[in-house]
C-alpha angles and dihedrals in degrees: 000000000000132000131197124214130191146177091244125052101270119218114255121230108202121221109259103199088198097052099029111204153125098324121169115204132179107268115268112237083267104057096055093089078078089065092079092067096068142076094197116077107228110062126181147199107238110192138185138223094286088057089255135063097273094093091065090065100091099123096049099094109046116214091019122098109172124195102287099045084126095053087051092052095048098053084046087047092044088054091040089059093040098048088046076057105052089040087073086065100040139024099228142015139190136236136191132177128181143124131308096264104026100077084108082053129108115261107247096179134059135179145135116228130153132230099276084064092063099048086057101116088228086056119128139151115251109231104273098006114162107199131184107208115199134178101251127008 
């Protein structure tokens, strides 16, 4: 899973079952707990292609693409462009990945990056990785 939050109201991108991609949606009742993790006030659901954050993972066995490697890029791809976009409106955002079921759980990752890093095609999120993306390092 892996949620974005941000200082200015974000656009959603709803899920389209008949063209999968990078989609962003308001958090379920379920999901607020990730709200804690943040500085920032309006926090996100990002998904991938397969509707949750696994399809962002296409850097996290190196040496091994497997069929749908184009699929991962382009969601990365998809939430690189988005978040270049939302960087015009505001100077940082968050990001946190983990596990259906651990957004209550402690972060135990931290990094900045910016946006080029996650276009890398040996790019993936850390379980529970709480990342802070900026324009420029």
């Amino acid at each position: 899973m892996l949620y974005i939050a941000s200082n200015v109201v974000l656009p959603l991108l709803p899920w389209d079952e008949h063209n999968p991609g990078f989609h962003v949606t308001e958090l379920s009742e379920n999901e607020k707990v990730v709200e804690s993790k943040f500085k920032n006030i309006y926090a996100y659901y990002a998904g991938a292609y397969e509707g949750c954050g696994c399809g962002f993972q296409a850097g996290e066995y190196p040496g091994y693409e497997d069929e749908e490697i184009d699929l991962q890029i382009a969601s990365l791809n998809g939430l690189a462009s988005y978040l270049d976009d939302q960087l015009k409106e505001d100077s940082e955002i968050e990001l946190f990945g983990c596990w259906d079921g651990d957004q209550s759980k402690s972060i135990q990752n931290t990094r900045t990056i910016t946006t080029a890093s996650i276009r890398r095609n040996d790019f993936w999120f850390k379980d529970r990785e709480y990342l802070i993306v900026k324009p420029k390092l």
